[in-house]
C-alpha positions as CSV (number, residue, x, y, z in Angstrom):
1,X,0.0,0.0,0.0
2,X,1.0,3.5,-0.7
3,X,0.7,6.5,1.8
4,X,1.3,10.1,0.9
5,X,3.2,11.7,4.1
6,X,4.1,15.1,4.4
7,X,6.6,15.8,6.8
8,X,8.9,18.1,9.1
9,X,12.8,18.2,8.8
10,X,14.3,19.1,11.9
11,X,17.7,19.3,11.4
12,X,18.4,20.5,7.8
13,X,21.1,18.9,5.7
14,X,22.7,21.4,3.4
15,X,22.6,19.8,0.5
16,X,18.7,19.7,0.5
17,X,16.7,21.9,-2.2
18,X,13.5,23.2,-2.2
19,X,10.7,21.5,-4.3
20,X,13.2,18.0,-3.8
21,X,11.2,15.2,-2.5
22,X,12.2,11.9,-1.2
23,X,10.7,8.2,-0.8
24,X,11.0,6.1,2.3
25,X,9.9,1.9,2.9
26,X,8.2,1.3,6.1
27,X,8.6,-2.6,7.1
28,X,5.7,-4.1,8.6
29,X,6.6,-7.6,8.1
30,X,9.7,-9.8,7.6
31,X,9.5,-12.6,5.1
32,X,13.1,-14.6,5.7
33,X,13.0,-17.3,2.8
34,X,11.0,-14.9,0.3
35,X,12.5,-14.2,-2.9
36,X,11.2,-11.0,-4.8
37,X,10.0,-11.3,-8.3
38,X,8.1,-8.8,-10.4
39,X,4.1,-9.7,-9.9
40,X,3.9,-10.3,-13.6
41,X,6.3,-13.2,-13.5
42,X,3.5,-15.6,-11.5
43,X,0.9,-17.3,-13.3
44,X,-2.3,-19.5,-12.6
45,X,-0.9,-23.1,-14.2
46,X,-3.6,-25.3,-12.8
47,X,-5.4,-23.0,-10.4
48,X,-1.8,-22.7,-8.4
49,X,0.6,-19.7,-8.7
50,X,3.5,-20.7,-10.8
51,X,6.9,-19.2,-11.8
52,X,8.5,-20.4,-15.4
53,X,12.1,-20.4,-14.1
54,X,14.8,-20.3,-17.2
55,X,16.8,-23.9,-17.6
56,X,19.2,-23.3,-20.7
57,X,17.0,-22.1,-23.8
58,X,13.2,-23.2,-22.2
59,X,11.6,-22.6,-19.0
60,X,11.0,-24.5,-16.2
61,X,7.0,-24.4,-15.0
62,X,8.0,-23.8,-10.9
63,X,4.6,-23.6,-8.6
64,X,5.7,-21.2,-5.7
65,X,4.1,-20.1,-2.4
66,X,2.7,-16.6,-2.8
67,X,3.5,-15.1,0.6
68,X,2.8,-11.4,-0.4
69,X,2.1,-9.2,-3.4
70,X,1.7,-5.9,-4.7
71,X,0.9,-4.6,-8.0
72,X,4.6,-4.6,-8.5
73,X,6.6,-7.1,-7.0
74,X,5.3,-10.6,-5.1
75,X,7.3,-12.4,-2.6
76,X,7.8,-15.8,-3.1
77,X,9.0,-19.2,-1.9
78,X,9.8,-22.0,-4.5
79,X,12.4,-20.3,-6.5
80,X,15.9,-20.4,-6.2
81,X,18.0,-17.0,-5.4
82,X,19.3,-15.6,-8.5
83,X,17.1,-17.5,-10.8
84,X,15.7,-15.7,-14.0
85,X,11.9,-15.8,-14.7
86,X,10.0,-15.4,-17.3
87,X,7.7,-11.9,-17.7
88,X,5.3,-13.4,-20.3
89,X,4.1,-17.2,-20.2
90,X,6.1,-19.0,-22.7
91,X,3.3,-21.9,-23.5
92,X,1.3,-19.0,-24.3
93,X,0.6,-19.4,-28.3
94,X,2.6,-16.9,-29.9
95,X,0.6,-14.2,-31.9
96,X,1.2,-13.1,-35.6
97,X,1.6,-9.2,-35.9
């Protein structure tokens, strides 16, 4: 979820400027064996959320544990740090432009 939040500065820090603006990320919850990957990447593969994890040249259906999600990122368990994923489902058929 996203809040807008104005705030105070007490103590100033020189190189601030007006009209700048600035983000923060509040943590409400710790998820230690979630791995992050974009909210696109997980598919419905059987009525379970899936992950198409690249193996050489093809992908790899992967059914994950959707522990949280945003309209961005979802954090998952089932996938393997550093693994690459697939954005679009590749058993989709392909369409002719």
């Amino acid at each position: 979820q996203v809040f807008r939040v104005i705030a105070s500065i007490d103590r100033i820090d020189p190189r601030l400027r007006p009209d700048m603006n600035g983000s923060m990320n509040v943590v409400t919850q710790r998820l230690p064996n979630a791995i992050i990957v974009p909210a696109n990447a997980v598919f419905p593969v059987g009525g379970k959320p899936t992950v198409y994890v690249q193996s050489g040249t093809q992908f790899k259906a992967t059914p994950v544990t959707v522990l949280a999600r945003t309209s961005e990122d979802a954090a998952v368990e089932g996938v393997a740090v550093g693994a690459r994923v697939a954005l679009q489902d590749p058993t989709a058929p392909k369409s002719n432009p």
